[in-house]
N, C-alpha and C positions, 0 to 999 in steps of 0.2 A: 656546514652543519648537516648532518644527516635529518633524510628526511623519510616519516613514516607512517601508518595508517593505522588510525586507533580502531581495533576489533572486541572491546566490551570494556569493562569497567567495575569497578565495585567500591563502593563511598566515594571517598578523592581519589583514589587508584586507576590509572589507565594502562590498558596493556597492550605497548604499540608492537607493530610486525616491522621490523628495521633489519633490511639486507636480508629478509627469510628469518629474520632469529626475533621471538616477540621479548621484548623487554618491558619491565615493569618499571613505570615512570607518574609521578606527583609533577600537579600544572604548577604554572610560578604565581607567587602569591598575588600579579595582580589582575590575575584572570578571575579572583574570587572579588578584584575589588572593583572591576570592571563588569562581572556579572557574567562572564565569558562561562556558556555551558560549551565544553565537548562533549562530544557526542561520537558514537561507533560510525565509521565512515570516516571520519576529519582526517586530513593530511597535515599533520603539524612537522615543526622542526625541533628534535629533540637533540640535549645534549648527552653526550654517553658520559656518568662517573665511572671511578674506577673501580669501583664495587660491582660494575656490573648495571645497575639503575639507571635511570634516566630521567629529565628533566624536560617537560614540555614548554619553549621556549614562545611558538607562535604556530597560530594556527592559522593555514592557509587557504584563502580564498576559498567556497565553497561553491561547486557549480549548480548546487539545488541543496533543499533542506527540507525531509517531512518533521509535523510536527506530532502529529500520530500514527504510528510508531518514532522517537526521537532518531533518527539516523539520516547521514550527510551522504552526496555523492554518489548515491545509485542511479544505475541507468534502466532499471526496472523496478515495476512494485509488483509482487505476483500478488492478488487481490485473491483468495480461497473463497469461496462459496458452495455452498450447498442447498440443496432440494427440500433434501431430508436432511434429519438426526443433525442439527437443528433444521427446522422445516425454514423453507424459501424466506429471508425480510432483503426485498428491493428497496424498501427505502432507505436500509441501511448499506445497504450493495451502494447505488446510487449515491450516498454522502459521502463514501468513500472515495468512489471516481470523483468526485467533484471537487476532494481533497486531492490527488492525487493528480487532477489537470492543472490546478494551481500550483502544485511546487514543480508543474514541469517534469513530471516524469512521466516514464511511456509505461503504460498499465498492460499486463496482460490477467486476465479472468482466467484462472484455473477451478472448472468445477466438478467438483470432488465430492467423491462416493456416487458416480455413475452405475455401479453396478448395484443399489439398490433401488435406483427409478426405473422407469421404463423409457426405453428407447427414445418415444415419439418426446416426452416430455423433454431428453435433450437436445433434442432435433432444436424441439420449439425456443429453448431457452436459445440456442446457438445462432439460430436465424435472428433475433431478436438484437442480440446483443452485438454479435460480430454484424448480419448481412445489413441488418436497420441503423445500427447505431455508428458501427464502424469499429469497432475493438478488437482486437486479440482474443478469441477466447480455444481453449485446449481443456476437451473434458478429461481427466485421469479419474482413477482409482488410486490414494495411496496405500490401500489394504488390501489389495490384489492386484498390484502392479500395474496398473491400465494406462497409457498413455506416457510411462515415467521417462522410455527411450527418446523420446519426443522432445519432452519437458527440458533434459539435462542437454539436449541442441541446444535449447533456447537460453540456457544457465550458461555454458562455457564463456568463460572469457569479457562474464558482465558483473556487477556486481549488483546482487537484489533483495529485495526485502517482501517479506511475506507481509501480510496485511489481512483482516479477517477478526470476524467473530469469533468468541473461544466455541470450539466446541466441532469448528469446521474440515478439524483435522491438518492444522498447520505442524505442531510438532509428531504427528503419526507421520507425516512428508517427509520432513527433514530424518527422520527415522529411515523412511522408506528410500530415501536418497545417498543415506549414511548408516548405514546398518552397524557400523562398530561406534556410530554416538550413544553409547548405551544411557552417559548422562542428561540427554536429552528426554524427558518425561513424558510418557502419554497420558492424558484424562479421559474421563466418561463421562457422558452426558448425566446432568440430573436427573432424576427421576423426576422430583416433585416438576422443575420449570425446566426442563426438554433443552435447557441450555449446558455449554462447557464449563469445567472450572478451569480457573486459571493456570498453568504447568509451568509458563514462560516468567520468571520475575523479570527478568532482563536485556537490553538488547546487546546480542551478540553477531560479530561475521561469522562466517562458519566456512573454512576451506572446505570445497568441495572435490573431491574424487577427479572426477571426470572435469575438472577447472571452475573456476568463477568462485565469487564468493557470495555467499548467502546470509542475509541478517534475521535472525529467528528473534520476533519480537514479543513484548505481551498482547493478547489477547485484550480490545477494548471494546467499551459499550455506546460510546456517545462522541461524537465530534460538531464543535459550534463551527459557526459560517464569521469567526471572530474579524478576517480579514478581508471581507468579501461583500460588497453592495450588489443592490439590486444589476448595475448597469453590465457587470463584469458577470456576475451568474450565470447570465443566459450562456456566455462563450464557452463554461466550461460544460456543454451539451454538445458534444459536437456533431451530432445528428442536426442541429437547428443551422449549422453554418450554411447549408446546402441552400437553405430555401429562403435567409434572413434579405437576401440580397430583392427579395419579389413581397418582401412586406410593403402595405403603401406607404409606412412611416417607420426612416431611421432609425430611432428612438423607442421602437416595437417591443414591449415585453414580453410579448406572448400568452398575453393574461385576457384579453376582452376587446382588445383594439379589434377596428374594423377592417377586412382586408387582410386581415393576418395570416400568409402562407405556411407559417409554422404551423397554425391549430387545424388549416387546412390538409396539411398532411398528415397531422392526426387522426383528420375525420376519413381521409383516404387512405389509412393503414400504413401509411408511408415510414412513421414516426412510432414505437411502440405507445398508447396512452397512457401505460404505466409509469413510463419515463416522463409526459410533459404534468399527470397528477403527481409525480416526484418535487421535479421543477416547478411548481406551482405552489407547493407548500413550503419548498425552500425559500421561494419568492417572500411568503407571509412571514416566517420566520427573520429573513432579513432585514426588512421591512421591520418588523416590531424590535428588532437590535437597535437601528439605528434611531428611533423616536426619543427626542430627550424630554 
């Protein structure tokens, strides 16, 4: 039975890419009674009718799964950011990585609309996030090309999913990387609240030019810590891995303990502080999740 990759969807419709040719294919009815979401990314097995149609038989193993944006089997999240237009929210950068360490996938920070900050201020983000933290980060421009040659290296031959606040410039990207996606929508910031509107309903792959595929996702505002305790938190920081090992206690949160080499390299610049007051208020939130 042929096997193929579902690249978007619409109500019960999915429209897998089988042998190069996408066919339009309905799941079998007991994927509704088992509660089975597909999702853009899945590798299922589909049966070809002779109409041309298709029939999603089973859906195979999946090597990762986000939950925000819904999409299976990437091997990157490109995480958008910006300074400006919408101005800098680290806490919400930060809930994102820590969503994005838990389903296992490898983040890269693309921060976008460089050419309306000043220099030093990219420097500073860059040092921070790639030399302190440890991540990937590539500042572009997708409204004046800055960085795009770069970017479409790191695209070929992976498949990834943009991630981001509306407003950050994720479908001006995809724009900017596909110039004849004319379907693909840009917005404008609000006026009243300095935020995006939505352009994405849906998630989509998107063959890319230059190789890989790309999932252009909706735009969201809020992600819970639904699966996630106090004990496992702290790992998805991975700036703390370096120093957890010289805490005086195991079991170290990172919150008040005595001896604690994490808050210590905080206070020695080691650690950005904005990241352990990030992880700190995650700390609280989780914490008040699990109280019954």
């Amino acid at each position: 039975m042929p096997v193929g990759q579902v690249i978007r969807s619409h109500s019960n419709i999915y429209y897998v890419l089988v042998d190069g040719r996408e066919v339009e294919c309905r799941p079998r009815g007991k994927f509704r009674l088992d509660r089975l979401q597909v999702r853009a990314g899945d590798l299922v097995e589909v049966r070809l009718e002779p109409d041309g149609e298709g029939r999603i038989e089973k859906v195979l193993p999946r090597r990762n799964c986000l939950e925000r944006p819904p999409v299976a089997n990437v091997d990157q999240c490109l995480v958008v950011f910006t300074l400006v237009e919408p101005e800098a929210d680290y806490l919400f950068l930060d809930r994102v990585l820590v969503h994005v360490e838990q389903a296992g996938v490898e983040p890269l920070i693309l921060l976008n609309k460089i050419d309306l900050v000043e220099e030093a201020d990219v420097s500073a983000f860059v040092r921070a996030y790639r030399d302190q933290v440890g991540y990937r980060v590539l500042p572009i421009s997708a409204a004046e090309g800055l960085g795009l040659d770069e970017l479409k290296r790191h695209l070929a031959g992976r498949t990834s999913v943009l991630a981001g606040h509306s407003g950050v410039g994720k479908s001006r990207l995809v724009r900017a990387l596909e110039p004849h996606r004319e379907d693909v929508r840009i917005g404008e910031l609000s006026a009243r609240s300095g935020k995006g509107r939505h352009t994405t309903r849906h998630v989509e792959l998107i063959h890319l030019t230059d190789g890989g595929l790309l999932a252009d996702a909706p735009g969201f505002t809020y992600l819970e810590f639904q699966d996630i305790d106090k004990w496992t938190l702290r790992d998805y920081f991975p700036e703390f891995a370096r120093y957890r090992a010289e805490c005086r206690y195991s079991d170290c949160l990172h919150r008040a303990e005595p001896e604690c080499a994490v808050r210590a390299a905080v206070e020695a610049g080691a650690i950005p502080a904005s990241r352990h007051q990030n992880y700190l208020m995650f700390l609280d939130e989780v914490e008040a999740m699990k109280r019954w």
